[in-house]
C-alpha positions as CSV (number, residue, x, y, z in Angstrom):
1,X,-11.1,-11.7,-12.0
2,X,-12.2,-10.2,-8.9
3,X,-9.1,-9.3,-6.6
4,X,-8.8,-7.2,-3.5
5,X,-5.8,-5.5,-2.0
6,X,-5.3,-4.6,1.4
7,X,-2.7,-2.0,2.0
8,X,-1.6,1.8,2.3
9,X,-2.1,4.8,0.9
10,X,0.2,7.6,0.6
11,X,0.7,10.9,-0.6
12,X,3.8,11.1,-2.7
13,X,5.8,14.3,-2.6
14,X,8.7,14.1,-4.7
15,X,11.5,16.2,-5.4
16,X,13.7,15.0,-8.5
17,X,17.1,16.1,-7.7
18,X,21.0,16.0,-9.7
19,X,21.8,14.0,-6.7
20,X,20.8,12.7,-3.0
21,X,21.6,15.3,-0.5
22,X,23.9,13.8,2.3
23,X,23.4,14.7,5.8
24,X,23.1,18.1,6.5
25,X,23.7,19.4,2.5
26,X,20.8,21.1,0.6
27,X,20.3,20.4,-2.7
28,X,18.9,23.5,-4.8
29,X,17.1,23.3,-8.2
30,X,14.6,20.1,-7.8
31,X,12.0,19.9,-9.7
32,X,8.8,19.0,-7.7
33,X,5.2,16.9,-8.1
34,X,2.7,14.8,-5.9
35,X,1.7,12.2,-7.0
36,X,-0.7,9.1,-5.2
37,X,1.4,6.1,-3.9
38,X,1.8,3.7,-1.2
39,X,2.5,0.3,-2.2
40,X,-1.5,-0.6,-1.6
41,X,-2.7,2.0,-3.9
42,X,-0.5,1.1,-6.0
43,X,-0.8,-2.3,-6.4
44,X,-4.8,-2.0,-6.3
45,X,-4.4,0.8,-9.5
46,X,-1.7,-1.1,-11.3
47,X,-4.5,-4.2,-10.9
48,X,-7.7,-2.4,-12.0
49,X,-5.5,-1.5,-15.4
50,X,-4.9,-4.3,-16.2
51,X,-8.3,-5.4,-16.2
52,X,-8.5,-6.8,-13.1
53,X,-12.0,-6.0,-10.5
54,X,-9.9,-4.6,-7.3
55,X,-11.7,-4.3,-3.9
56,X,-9.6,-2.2,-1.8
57,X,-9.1,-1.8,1.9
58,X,-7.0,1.3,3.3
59,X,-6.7,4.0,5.5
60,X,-7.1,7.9,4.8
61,X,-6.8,10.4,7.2
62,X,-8.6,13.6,8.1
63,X,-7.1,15.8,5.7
64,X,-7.5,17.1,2.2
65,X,-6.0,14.3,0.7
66,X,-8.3,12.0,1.8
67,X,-10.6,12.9,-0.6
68,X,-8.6,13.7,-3.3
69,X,-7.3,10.1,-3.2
70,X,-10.9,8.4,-3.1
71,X,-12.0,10.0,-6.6
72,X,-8.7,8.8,-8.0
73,X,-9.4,5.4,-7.2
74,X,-13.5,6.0,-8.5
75,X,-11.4,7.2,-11.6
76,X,-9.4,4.0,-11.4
77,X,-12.9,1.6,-10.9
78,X,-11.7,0.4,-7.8
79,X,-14.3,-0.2,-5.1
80,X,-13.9,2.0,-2.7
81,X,-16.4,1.1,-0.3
82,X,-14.0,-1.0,2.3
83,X,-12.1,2.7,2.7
84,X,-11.6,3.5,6.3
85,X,-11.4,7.1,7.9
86,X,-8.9,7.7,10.7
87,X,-10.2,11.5,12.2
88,X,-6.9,11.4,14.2
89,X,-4.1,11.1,11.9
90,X,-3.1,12.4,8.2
91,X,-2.8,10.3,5.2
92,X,0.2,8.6,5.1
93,X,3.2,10.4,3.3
94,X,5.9,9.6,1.5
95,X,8.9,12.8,1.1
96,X,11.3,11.1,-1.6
97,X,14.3,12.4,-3.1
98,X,15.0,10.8,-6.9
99,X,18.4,11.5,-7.7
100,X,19.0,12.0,-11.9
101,X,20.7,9.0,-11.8
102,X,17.6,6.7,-10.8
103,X,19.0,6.5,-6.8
104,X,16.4,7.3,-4.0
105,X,15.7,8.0,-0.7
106,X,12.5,7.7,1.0
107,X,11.1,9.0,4.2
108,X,7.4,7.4,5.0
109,X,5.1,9.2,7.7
110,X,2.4,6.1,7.8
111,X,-0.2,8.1,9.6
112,X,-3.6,6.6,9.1
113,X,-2.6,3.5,7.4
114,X,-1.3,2.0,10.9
115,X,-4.8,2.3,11.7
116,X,-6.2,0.5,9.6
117,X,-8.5,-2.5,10.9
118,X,-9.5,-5.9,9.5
119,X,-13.3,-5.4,8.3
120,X,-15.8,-6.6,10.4
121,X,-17.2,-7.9,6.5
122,X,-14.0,-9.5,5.8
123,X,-15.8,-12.8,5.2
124,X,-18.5,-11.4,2.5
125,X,-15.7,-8.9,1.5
126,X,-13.6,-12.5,0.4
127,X,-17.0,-14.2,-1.7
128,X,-15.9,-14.6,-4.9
129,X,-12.0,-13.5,-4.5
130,X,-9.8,-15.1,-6.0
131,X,-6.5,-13.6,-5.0
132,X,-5.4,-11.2,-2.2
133,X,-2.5,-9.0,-2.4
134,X,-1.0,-7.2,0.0
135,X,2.2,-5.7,1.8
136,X,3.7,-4.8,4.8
137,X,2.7,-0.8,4.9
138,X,-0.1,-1.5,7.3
139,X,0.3,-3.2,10.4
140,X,1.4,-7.1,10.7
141,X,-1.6,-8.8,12.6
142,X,-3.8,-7.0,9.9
143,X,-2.3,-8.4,6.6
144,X,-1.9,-12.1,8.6
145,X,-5.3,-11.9,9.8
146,X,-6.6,-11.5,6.2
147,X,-4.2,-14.5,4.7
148,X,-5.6,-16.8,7.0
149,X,-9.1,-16.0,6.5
150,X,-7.9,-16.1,2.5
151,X,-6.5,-19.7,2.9
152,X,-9.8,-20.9,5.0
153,X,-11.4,-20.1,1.6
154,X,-8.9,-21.4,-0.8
155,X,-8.2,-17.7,-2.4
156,X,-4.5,-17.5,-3.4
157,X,-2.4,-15.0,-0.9
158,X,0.5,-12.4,-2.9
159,X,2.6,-10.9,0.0
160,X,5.3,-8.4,-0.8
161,X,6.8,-7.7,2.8
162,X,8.1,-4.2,2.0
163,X,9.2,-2.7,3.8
164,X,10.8,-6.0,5.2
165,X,9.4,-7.5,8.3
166,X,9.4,-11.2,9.3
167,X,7.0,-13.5,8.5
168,X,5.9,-16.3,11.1
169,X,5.6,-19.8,9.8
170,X,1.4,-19.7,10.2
171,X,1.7,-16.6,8.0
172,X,4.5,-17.5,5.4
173,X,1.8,-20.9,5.2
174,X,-0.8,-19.1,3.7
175,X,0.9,-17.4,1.3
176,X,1.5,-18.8,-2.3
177,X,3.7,-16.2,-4.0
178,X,6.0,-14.1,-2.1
179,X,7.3,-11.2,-3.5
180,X,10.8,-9.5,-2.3
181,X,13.9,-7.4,-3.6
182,X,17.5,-8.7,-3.5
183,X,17.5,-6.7,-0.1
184,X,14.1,-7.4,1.1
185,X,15.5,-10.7,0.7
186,X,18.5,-10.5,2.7
């Protein structure tokens, strides 16, 4: 089944700590990694392993990353040909803390994915999709643009609004599954 995600990519640093620092404390004896995230990439990944064909449209910056991140989504078989380059801004970021106990804290630097534009090939992009997934890590009129077009065509819309935004009624119409935490919720 041919499915294509729109949303973010991030570079994930992570430090797992005994517990979350509070304001102003630093906690000593993390251990670090980096890993590839942002709820886009990850959706798009988690699809293509499960068997799925992904078509993928993000944002990279103008940074090493950038390239790193496209031949682990060649690696992945994700279609990589609606990737978008923004020459002014990084990759988007993510500095989390992961406390022992499972707790975390995030900080998000979105860099190039608020740059991130609706393709002018959006219609051809949609031929022969039958779902579109996508969150709220890019910016709004991007991921509402693409449900519309979605519903013009009859391809089901999966919108997980994280991190929580409202949804306007023409929007929240064209979606058929809507996916949110107990606080995403509230």
């Amino acid at each position: 089944m041919k499915i294509a995600v729109i949303g973010s990519s991030n570079i994930d640093l992570v430090a797992q700590v005994n517990h979350l620092p509070k304001a102003g404390e630093t906690v000593g004896n993390a251990k670090f990694f980096q890993t590839f995230g942002g709820k886009g990439a990850n959706q798009a990944i988690a699809t293509a392993r499960l068997g799925g064909e992904v078509v993928f449209v993000t944002a990279l910056g103008n940074d090493m990353y950038a390239e790193m991140f496209k031949k682990q989504l060649e690696q992945e078989n994700i279609q990589i040909n609606n990737i978008q380059y923004d020459m002014n801004n990084s990759t988007g970021t993510a500095l989390i803390y992961v406390a022992d106990n499972g707790e975390n804290c995030i900080a998000v630097a979105s860099g190039a994915n608020m740059s991130l534009v609706v393709p002018q090939t959006l219609p051809k992009l949609l031929n022969d999709v039958k779902i579109v997934l996508m969150q709220a890590e890019v910016p709004y009129r991007i991921v509402k643009e693409v449900a519309l077009e979605a519903k013009s065509k009859s391809i089901k819309v999966i919108f997980n609004p994280a991190p929580a935004c409202d949804i306007d009624t023409e929007f929240m119409n064209a979606i058929v599954l809507l996916i949110v935490n107990e606080t995403e919720a509230e």
